[in-house]
N, C-alpha and C positions, 0 to 999 in steps of 0.2 A: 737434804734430809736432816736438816737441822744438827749436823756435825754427828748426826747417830750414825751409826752403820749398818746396812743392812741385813738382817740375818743370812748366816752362810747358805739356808733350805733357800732361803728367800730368792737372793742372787742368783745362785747357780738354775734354778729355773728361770725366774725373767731371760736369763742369757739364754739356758737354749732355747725356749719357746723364738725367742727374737731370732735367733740363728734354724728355725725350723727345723730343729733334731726332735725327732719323737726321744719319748721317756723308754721304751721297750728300747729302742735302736742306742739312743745312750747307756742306758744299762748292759746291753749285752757288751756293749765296746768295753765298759767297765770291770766287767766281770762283777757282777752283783745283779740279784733279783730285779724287776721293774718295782714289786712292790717295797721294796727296801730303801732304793732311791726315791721313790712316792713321798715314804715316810720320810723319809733324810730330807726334802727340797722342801714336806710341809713343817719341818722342824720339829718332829716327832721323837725321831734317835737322831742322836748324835752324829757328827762330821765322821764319814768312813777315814780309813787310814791313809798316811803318807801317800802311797803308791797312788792309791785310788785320787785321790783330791790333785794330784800330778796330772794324770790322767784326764777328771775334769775339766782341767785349768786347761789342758792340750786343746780339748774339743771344745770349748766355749772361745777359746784364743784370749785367755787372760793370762796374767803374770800368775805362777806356781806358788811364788815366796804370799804374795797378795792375799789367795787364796788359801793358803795356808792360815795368813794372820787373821780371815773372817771365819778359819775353823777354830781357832784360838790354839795355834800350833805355832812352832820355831822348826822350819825344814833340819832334818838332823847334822846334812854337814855342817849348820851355822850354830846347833850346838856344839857338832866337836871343835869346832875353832875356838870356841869360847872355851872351852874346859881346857885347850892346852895353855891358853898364854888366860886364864881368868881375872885377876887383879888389872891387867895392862889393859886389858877389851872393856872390864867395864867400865873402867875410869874413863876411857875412850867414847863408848856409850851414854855415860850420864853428862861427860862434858858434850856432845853433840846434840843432847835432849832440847829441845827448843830452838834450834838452828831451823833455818826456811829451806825448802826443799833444794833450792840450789843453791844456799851453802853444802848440806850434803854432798851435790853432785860436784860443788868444786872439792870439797876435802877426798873425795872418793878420787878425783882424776889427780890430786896430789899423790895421795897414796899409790895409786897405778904408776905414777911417773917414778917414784920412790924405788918403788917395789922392783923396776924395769931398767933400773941405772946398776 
């Protein structure tokens, strides 16, 4: 997609259409109108809340944090970590910016080993 991202209405349909979930049968799992999700997957209103897009992410079988970042959200426990130690996360954060995805996964499995000693 040319490094654009798909809209959050966008994906989250293609995914269930592709996974055969009806729009009424995902909706009700969701607890929300079919016509509300309609509008949410044709990018009419806005990404529903935390819980909900949780929820989504269950039923299409995508990553939560993922889906969150195509609602243009930060799942909230990854805010409260950041607001307790903030200075040290984000020095941490902007020094990791531009690392290739598995440098991530090594610093992440250093920090686990850290964390675990």
């Amino acid at each position: 997609m040319n490094g654009v991202r798909e809209k959050f209405g966008a994906f989250i349909r293609r995914e269930r259409e592709s996974k055969e979930i009806g729009l009424r049968e995902m909706a009700k799992i969701i607890g929300v109108s079919p016509t509300y999700l309609s509008k949410v997957e044709r990018d009419e209103f806005p990404p529903p809340a935390e819980d909900k897009v949780r929820s989504i992410a269950g039923i299409i079988g995508c990553d939560a944090d993922d889906l969150l970042a195509r609602a243009g959200r930060v799942s909230t426990d990854i805010t409260d970590i950041i607001k307790r130690q903030p200075v040290e996360l984000a020095s941490l954060l902007r020094t990791a910016n531009g690392l290739t995805t598995d440098d991530i996964a090594r610093l992440t499995r250093q920090a686990q080993k850290a964390k675990d000693e």
